[in-house]
N, C-alpha and C positions, 0 to 999 in steps of 0.2 A: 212887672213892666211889659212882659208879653200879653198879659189877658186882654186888656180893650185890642189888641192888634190881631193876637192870632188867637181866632175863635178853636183852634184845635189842642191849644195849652188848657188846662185847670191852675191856675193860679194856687200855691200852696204857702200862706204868709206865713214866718218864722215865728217861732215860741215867743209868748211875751215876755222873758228878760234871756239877753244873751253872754254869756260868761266871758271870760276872759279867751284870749288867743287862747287855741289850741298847742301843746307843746309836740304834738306830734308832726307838725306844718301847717303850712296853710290850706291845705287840700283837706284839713277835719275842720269840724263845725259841732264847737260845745254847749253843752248848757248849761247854766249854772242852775243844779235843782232844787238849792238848796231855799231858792227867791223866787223861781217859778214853775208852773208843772208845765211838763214836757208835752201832753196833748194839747192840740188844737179844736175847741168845740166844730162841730158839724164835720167833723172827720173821721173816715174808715180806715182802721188800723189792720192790717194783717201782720199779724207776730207771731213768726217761729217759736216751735217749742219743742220741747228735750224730744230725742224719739227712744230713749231707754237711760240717760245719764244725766240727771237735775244738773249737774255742773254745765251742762252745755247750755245751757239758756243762757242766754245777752245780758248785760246791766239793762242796756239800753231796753231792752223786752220788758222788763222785770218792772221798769219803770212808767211803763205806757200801761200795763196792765193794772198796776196800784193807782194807776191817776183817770184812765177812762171809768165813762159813766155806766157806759154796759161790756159785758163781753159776750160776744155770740159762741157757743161752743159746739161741736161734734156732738159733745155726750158732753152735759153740767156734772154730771157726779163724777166722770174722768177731770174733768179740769180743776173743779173742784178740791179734789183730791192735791192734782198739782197746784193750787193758788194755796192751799193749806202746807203743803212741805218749802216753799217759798215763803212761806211766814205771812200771806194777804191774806188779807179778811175779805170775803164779800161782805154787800149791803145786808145781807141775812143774816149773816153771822154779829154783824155790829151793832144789829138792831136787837138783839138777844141778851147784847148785853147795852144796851143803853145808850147806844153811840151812833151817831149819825155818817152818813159816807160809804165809802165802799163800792166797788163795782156790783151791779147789778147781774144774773147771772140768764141766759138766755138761748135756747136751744135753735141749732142750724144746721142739720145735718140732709142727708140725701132724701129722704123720706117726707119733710116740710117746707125743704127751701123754695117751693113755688110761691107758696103762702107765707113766707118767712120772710124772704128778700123787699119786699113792700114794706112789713110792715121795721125794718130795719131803715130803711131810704127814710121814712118817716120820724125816725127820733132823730137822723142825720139833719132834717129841714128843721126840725126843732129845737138843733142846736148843739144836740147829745153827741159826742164821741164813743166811738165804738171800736172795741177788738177783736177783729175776729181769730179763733185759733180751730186747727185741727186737733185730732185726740194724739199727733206728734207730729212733727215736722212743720215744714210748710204748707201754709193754707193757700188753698186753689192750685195745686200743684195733683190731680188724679181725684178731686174730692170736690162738693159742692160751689167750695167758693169759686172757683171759675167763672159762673154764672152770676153770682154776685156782683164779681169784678168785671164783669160784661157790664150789667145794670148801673153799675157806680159811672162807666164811663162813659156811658149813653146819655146818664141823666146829670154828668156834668159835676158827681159828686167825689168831692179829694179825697184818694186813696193813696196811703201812703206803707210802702213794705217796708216790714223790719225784719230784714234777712237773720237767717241761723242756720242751721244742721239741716241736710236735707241727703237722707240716705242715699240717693241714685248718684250725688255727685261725691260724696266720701266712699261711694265700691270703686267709682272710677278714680276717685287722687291715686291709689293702690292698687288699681291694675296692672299697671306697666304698660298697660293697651295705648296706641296713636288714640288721641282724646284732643285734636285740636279741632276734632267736632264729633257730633258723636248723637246717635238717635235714642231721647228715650221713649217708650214703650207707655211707660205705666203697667197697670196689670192687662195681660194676656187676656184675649175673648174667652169663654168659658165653653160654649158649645163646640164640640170634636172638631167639624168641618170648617167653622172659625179657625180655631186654634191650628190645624195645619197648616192653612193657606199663609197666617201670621207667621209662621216657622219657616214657610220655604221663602218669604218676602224676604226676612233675616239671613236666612240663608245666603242667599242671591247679593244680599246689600254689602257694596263695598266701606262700612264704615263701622267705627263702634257700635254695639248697642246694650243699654243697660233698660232694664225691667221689673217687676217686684212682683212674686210668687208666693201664695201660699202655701203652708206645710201639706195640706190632702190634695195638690195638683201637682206637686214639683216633679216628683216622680215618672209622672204619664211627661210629662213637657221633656224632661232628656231622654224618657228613652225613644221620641219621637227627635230631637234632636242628633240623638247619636246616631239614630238611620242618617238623616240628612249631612249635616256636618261632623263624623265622629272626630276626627283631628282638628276640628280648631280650641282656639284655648278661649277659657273660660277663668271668672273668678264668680264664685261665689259667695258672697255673706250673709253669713245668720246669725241672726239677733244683734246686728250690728249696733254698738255701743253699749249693749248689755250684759250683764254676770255674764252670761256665758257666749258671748260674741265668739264666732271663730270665720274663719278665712278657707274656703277651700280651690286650692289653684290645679287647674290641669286641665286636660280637652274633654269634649263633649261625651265620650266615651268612656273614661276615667268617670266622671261626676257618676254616669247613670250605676258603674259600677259601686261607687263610693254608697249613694243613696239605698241601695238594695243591703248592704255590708252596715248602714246609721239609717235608721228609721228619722224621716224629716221632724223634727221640729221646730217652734216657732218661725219666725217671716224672714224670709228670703230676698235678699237684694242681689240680680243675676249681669255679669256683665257678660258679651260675646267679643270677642276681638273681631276685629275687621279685616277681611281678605287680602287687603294692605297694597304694597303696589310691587311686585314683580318683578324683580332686577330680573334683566334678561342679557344680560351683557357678558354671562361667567357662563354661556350654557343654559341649556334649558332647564327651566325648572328650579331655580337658584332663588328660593324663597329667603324673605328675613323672617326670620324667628318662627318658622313655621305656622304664620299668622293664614296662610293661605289654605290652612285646612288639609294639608297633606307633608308627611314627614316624610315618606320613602320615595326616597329618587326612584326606584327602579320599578316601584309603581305606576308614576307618572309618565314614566318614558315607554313602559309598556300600552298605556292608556294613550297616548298618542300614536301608539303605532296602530293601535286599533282604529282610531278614527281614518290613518291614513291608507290603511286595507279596507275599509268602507268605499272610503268615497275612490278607489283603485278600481276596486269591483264594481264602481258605477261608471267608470270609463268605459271599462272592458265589456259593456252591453249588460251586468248582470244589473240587483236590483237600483231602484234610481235612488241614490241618496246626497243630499245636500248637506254642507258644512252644519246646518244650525240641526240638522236631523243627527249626523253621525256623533256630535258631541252628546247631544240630547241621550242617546241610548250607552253613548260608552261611560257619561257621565252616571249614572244611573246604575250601572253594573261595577264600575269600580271603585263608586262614591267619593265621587271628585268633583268639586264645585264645577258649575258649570261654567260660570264665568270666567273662572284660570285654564280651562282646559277648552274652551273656545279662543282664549287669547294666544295663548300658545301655539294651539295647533295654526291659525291665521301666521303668528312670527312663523313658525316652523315653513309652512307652504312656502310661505313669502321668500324665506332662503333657499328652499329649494328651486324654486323659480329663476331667481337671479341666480344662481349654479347653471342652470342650464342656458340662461341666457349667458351668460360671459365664457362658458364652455371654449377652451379653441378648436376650429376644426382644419380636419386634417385635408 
C-alpha cells in the first residue's frame, strides 16, 4: 500500500499461501509450508547461522535456505558443511544423484564481493531468490555483506533479515553491564597506533562497549587496556556457544593477568562496562558497582587532592595550570579515568566555593 506513495518504502508481498492464525497472537505471522514455500522470487535473504551450536539456527532459517535458488556464502565448503549436518542437499549434490532442485552454492566473501555484488543483483532481476550467510552469525554485521545491503537498497532490491545468534549481543545479555545502549566495535584496527587511539576513545566513552578479538592479539589489547583502564570490569567470552565456551568476569587488570596464567585460544567476544553515572550525593567518589574504573576510595580522594594542590600552586604565582591540564596529569599518574576525575574535581571546587561564599562573617 505504501509503494506508489512513498518512493522510500520497498514494497515486500507476503508468501503465496498464508496459514492459519498464529496461536502465539496476533503480532506473529505464519506460514503454512506445508502448501507453499516460504521465499519470495527476486528476493535477498540474509540468514543467521549457528556461530559454534547447529541447535541455534531458526526453523524459520532452515527454511529459506532449503527453498531459495542460490545461497551466497563466506566460504561454500564451510556452508556446505553446515547445509549437510542440517540434512540440505545442494543443487550439486542432487544432481549426483539424479534429482533436480536444491540451492545452488555461490561464493561472497571480502576478497570478490566488488565483482560478486553485481552479479548477485542480476539473478535477483531475474527473478532468483537469494541467501546470503556468513561462515556464523549474522550476515553484514563486520563482514562483506554490509555493502551488499548498501547495493540492495540503492537499487531498490527487497532484502529481508532472518535474525538468530549474534555473539556481541549474547556477551552483553550476561554481562550484568548498563546495556540500554551500548557501542559495538566489531574487530579492533590492527596497526599499533590504530589500536591505541581505539582504546583511549573506549576508555573515555561513557557507555558499554562490546568488540571481537582474535586469539594472537588479545593479549597485546589488555595489557594496553590495563595501563588505561585497569579497574573497570570486563566480561569476556571464548568460544562462545562452543564445547569449550567459558566466561571470564573481572576488570581489565585481572584479564591481562588471567591471559599470561591461559594462553588465548579460539575467538574472543570482549565486553567493557561503561564509566556509568556517578552518585555524587553520599560523598565523593560513591561509584555503583565500581563501573567507574576505580575501587579504592582513598585513592581517588587522594587524586583529587592532587589536582587541587595543582591548580593552589597556580594561584599562589607558581606554575600556570588549568582544570583540564591538572586532571590531564594527575589522571595519568594515578590511572583514573579522566572523565570521573574531571567531574568530581569540578563538584568538589564547586562546594568548596559556595562554602565560602555562605561562610558567616564576623
Amino acid at each position: 500500500r505504501c509503494g506508489p506513495i512513498c518512493s522510500n518504502f520497498v514494497t515486500i508481498p507476503p508468501p503465496p499461501t498464508v496459514g492459519a492464525k498464529s496461536t502465539y497472537g496476533d503480532g506473529y505471522a505464519t506460514t503454512d509450508h506445508r502448501k507453499s514455500t516460504p521465499v519470495i522470487p527476486g528476493t535477498v535473504y540474509f540468514v543467521s547461522t549457528p556461530i559454534g551450536n547447529l541447535d541455534d539456527i531458526t526453523y524459520r532459517g532452515m527454511k529459506i535456505l532449503q527453498s531459495v535458488d542460490v545461497i551466497a556464502a563466506e566460504d561454500t565448503r564451510r556452508t556446505g558443511l553446515l547445509l549437510h549436518l542440517l540434512g540440505i542437499e545442494t543443487k550439486a549434490v542432487k544432481e549426483k544423484k539424479g534429482i533436480s532442485g536444491g540451492p545452488s552454492l555461490l561464493s561472497h566473501h571480502e576478497h570478490n564481493h566488488k565483482r560478486r555484488i553485481p552479479d548477485i543483483i542480476s539473478l535477483v532481476r531475474a527473478g532468483k531468490s537469494v541467501a546470503v550467510v556468513s561462515d556464523a552469525g549474522t550476515p553484514g554485521i563486520s563482514d562483506p555483506g554490509m555493502e551488499l545491503a548498501d547495493t540492495c537498497a540503492k537499487e531498490g532490491v527487497p532484502l529481508v533479515p532472518i535474525p538468530g545468534v549474534c555473539a556481541a549481543v549474547a556477551a552483553i545479555s550476561v554481562s550484568g553491564f548498563f546495556s540500554n545502549e551500548f557501542l559495538f566495535l566489531g574487530f579492533l584496527p590492527r596497526k599499533g597506533s590504530e589500536l591505541k587511539r581505539k582504546l583511549d576513545e573506549i576508555a573515555s566513552l561513557d557507555k558499554t562497549c562490546v568488540f571481537y578479538e582474535a586469539p594472537h592479539r588479545v593479549q597485546k589489547t589488555f595489557k594496553l587496556l590495563a595501563d588505561l583502564i585497569p579497574c573497570r570490569n570486563v566480561l569476556i567470552a571464548r568460544e562462545i556457544t562452543k564445547l569449550h565456551e567459558e566466561l571470564f568476569r573481572g576488570t581489565a587488570s585481572d584479564a591481562r593477568v588471567w591471559f599470561e596464567e591461559h594462553p588465548p585460544k579460539g575467538e574472543f567476544t570482549v565486553v567493557i562496562s561503561s564509566t556509568s553515572t556517578v552518585d555524587l550525593s553520599h560523598g565523593l567518589g560513591q561509584e555503583r558497582v565500581n563501573d567507574q574504573g576505580v575501587d579504592d576510595q582513598k585513592k581517588l580522594q587522594d587524586a583529587l587532592d592532587a589536582v587541587l594542590d595543582l591548580l593552589q600552586q597556580s594561584q599562589s604565582g607558581g606554575d600556570p595550570w588549568s582544570m583540564s591540564m591538572a586532571v590531564q596529569k594527575v589522571s595519568k599518574d594515578y590511572k583514573i579515568p579522566k572523565r570521573l576525575l574531571y567531574k568530581l574535581s569540578l563538584e568538589r571546587q564547586h562546594k568548596e566555593t559556595d562554602s565560602e561564599v555562605e561562610a558567616p562573617h564576623d
